[in-house]
N, C-alpha and C positions, 0 to 999 in steps of 0.2 A: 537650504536642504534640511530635510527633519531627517530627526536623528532615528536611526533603527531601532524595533524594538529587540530586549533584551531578551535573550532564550538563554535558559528557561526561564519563564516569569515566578519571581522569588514573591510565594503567598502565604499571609497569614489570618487566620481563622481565629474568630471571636467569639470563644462559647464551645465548651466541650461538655456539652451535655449527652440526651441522646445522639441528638441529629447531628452534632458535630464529633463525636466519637465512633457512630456506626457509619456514617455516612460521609462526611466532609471531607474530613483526614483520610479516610484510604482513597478516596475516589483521587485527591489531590495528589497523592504520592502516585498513583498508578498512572496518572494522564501522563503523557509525554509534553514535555512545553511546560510543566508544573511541579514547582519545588516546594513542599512546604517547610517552612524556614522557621515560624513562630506562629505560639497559640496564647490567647488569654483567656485565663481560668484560674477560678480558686484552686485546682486540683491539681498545684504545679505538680505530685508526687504520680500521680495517677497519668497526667499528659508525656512523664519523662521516663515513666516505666514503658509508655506504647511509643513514644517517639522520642527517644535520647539526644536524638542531635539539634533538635530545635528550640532556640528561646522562649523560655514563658515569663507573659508578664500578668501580673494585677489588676490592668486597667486598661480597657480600647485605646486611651487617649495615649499611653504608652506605646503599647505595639505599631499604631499608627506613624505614631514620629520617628520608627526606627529606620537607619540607615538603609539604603537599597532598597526597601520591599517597594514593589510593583500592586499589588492586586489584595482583597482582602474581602473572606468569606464570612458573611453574619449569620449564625448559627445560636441566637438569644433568641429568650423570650419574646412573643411576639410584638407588644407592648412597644419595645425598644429598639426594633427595625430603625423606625424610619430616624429618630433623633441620630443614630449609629453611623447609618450609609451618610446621611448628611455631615456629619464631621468627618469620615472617611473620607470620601471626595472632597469635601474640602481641603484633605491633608494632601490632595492629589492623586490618588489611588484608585484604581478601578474598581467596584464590587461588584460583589454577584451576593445578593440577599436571597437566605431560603423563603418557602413560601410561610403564609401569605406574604407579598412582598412588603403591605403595609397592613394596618386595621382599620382606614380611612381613604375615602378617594381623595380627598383634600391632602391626605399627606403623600399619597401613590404620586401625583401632580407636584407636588414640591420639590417630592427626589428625583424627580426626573427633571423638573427644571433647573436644577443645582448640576447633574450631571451635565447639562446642558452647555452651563454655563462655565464649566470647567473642562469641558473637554474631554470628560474620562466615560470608559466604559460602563456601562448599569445593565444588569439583567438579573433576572429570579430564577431560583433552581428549581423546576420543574421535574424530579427523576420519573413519575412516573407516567409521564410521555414515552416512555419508552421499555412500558410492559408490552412484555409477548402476547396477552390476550387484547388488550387493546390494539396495538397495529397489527394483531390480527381482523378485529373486528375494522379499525381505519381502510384496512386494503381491502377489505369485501365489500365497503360499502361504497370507496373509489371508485374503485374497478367496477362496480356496478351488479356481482353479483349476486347481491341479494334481491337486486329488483328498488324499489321508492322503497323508502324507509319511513313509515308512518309515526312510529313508535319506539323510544329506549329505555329502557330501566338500565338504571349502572348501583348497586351498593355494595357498601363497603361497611360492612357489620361485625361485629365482635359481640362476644361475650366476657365480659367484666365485670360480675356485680355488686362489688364492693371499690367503693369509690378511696382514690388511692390521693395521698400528701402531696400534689403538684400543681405546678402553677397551669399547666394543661385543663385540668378538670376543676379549675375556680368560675368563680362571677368575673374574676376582674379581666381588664380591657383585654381581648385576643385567648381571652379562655375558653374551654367549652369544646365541644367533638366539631361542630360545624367548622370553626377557623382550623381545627386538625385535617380534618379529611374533605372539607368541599371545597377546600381549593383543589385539590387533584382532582375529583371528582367535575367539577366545573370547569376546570382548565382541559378534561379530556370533552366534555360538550362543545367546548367552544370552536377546539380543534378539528372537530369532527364537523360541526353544524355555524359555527361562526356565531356574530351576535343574535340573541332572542328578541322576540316582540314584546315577549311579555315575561316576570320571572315572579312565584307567586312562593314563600317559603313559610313555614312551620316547624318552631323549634320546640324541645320538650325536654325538662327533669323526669323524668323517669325510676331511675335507681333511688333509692330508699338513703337519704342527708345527700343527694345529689346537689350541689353548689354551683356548678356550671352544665348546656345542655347537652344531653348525652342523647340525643335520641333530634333525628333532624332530615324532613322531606322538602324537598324545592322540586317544583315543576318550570321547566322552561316548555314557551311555546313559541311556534316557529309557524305561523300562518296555521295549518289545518295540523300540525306535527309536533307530536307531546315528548320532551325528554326527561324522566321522571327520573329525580338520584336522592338517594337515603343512605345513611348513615346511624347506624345502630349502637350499643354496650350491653345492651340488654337480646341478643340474636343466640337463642342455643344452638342454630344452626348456621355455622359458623362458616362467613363467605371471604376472602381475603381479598377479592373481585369478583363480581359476575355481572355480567352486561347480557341483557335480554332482551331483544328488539322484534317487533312487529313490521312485516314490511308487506309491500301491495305490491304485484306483478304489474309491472307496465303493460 
């Protein structure tokens, strides 16, 4: 007979940067079923003024070997995804990695076959699956009433013109605006339209000592059906989503 699972599942998160300070940590506190127990980060002073009750360590390999934890959220540099989840689960622990989930298909395929072989949970945090203007746009186009959908623009544009001190906006592996924002951007195509025939992309420095690309169009085609997504730094006209679609009356 297997044994129950624990409720709540006691979870600790790796990387309190942005994504793990705006986003990880409260979403974990607020779920129901979810405890967060421990975090690692240099910023033990910073993690214990927003969450006092939980352990900080120094180092994943640390937080991993702690007693009781269940589950563990990777919220690092992109870079270091997949080496991460892979000694996670192999410490027996379930993750959930934010996006991208890797910066390789070859390494997307490894963590998944490691999970595999361990038995333990694996998924990517996708949040924005589940904007308002998106399942808006998903239920009109369900439900069918917009009619065939010929055509989508989806961007997600900023203005920023001075290029800032992060490992976001470098050259190195997982940097750049695309690995930022086309994975939400692409992960809402796929959802909507499933896999493409074809995927044609174009990236760009733009910004003045730009280091990694700040400026990034990819068309997915889908038989006679164009899904067009861009991603800006350089947009004075500043869109935080907009989806604009073309569609043909049956």
């Amino acid at each position: 007979m297997s044994t129950p699972p624990r409720w709540p599942l006691r979870v600790g998160l790796v990387g309190y940067g942005f994504a793990g300070r705006i986003f990880h940590a409260p979403l974990i506190a607020a779920t129901p079923g979810l405890e967060l127990v421990a975090v690692c980060s240099g910023q033990r002073d910073a993690v214990l003024r927003d969450w006092p009750q939980v352990t900080v360590t120094t180092t994943p390999e640390t937080l991993f070997t702690l007693p009781d934890l269940d589950m563990v959220v990777i919220a690092t540099p992109n870079a270091t995804h997949a080496d991460l989840a892979i000694t996670a689960l192999r410490a027996g622990l379930h993750v959930v990695v934010d996006k991208p989930f890797t910066i390789t298909l070859e390494q997307a395929r490894m963590v998944a076959q490691v999970a595999r072989e361990q038995g333990r949970f694996l998924s990517v945090f996708q949040n924005r699956r589940w904007d308002s203007d998106f399942l808006g746009i998903r239920n009109l186009i369900t439900t069918g009433q917009v009619g065939r959908v010929t055509e989508l623009e989806s961007r997600m544009d900023r203005f920023r013109p001075q290029v800032r001190e992060r490992w976001r906006e470098t050259d190195e592996a997982g940097g750049g605006l695309w690995f930022d924002l086309g994975p939400h951007m692409a992960d809402q195509a796929l959802q909507l339209f499933g896999l493409p025939d074809l995927v044609q992309a174009s990236l760009a420095r733009q910004r003045d000592n730009a280091r990694g690309d700040d400026w990034a169009q990819v068309l997915l085609t889908y038989g006679e059906r164009r899904v067009s997504l861009h991603c800006s730094l350089l947009s004075a006209s500043v869109h935080a989503l907009s989806c604009m679609g073309h569609v043909a009356r049956s």
